[in-house]
N, C-alpha and C positions, 0 to 999 in steps of 0.2 A: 644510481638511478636506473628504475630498469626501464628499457627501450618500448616503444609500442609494437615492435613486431617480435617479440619472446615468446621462444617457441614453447615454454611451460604455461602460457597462459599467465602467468601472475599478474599482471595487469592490470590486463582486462578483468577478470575478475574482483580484482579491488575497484575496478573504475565502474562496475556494477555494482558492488555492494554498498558505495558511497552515492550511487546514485538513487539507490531503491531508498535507503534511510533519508537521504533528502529528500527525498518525495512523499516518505510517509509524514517526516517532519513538516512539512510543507505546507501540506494540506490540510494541517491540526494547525499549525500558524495561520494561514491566511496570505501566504506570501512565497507563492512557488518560483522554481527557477525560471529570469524572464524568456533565456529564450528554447524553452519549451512549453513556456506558462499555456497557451489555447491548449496544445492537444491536453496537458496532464489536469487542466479543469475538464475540459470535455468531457473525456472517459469517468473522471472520477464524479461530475455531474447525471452522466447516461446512468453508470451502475450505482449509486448514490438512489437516482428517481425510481431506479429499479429495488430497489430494498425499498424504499416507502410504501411502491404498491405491495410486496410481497409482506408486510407487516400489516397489511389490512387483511388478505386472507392466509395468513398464518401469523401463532404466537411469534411475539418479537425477539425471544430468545433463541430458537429455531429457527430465523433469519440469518440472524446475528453468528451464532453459531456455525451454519452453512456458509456462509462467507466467509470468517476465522477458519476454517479448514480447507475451503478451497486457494487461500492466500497461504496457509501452510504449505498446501501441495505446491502450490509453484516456486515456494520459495527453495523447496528443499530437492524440489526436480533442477534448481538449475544454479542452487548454490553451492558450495564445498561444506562440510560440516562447520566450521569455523565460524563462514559467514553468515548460517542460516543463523547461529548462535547470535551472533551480534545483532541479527536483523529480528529475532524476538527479544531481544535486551533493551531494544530500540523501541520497538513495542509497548514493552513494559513500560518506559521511563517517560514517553510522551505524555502529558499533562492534553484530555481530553475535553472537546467543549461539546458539552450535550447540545442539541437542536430541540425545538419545539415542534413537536409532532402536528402535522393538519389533518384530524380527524374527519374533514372533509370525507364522502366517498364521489370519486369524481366521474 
């Protein structure tokens, strides 16, 4: 079992990579960790409300897209190659639920 204070990191970096797949997981279920559940809806509600407005004045693939890359960069700024690996396989294999668009302009 390795210790929480090893000094290669191993860890902690497993203890992030399991914590980002659950969150992605999480989020796609409807059932995040309790006790982080406010802040990891908040954020994902703030930048969520923010992609709806930006899909009103731009195509939604070019949204979409710009976020998928900006979630690439940080994953791969701050993962090992291993982990980034697993955190797009995670990606992959999540079963998505579409939302219903409010074409509202508000």
């Amino acid at each position: 079992m390795l210790k929480l204070n090893d000094t290669n990191g191993i860890y902690k970096r497993k203890l992030k990579i399991t914590r980002m797949t659950t969150y992605t997981q999480s989020m796609q279920k409807g059932s995040p960790m309790s006790d982080e559940k406010e802040d990891l809806e908040k954020i994902y509600n703030n930048i969520f409300r923010d992609a709806v407005i930006y899909e009103k004045q731009y195509p939604i693939q070019m949204v979409a897209a710009t976020y998928m890359a900006i979630a690439m960069r940080l994953y791969k700024t701050h993962l090992t190659d291993e982990e980034y690996r697993k955190m797009i396989q995670t990606v992959i294999d999540i079963e998505v639920k579409p939302y219903t668009p409010n074409r509202k302009t508000n």
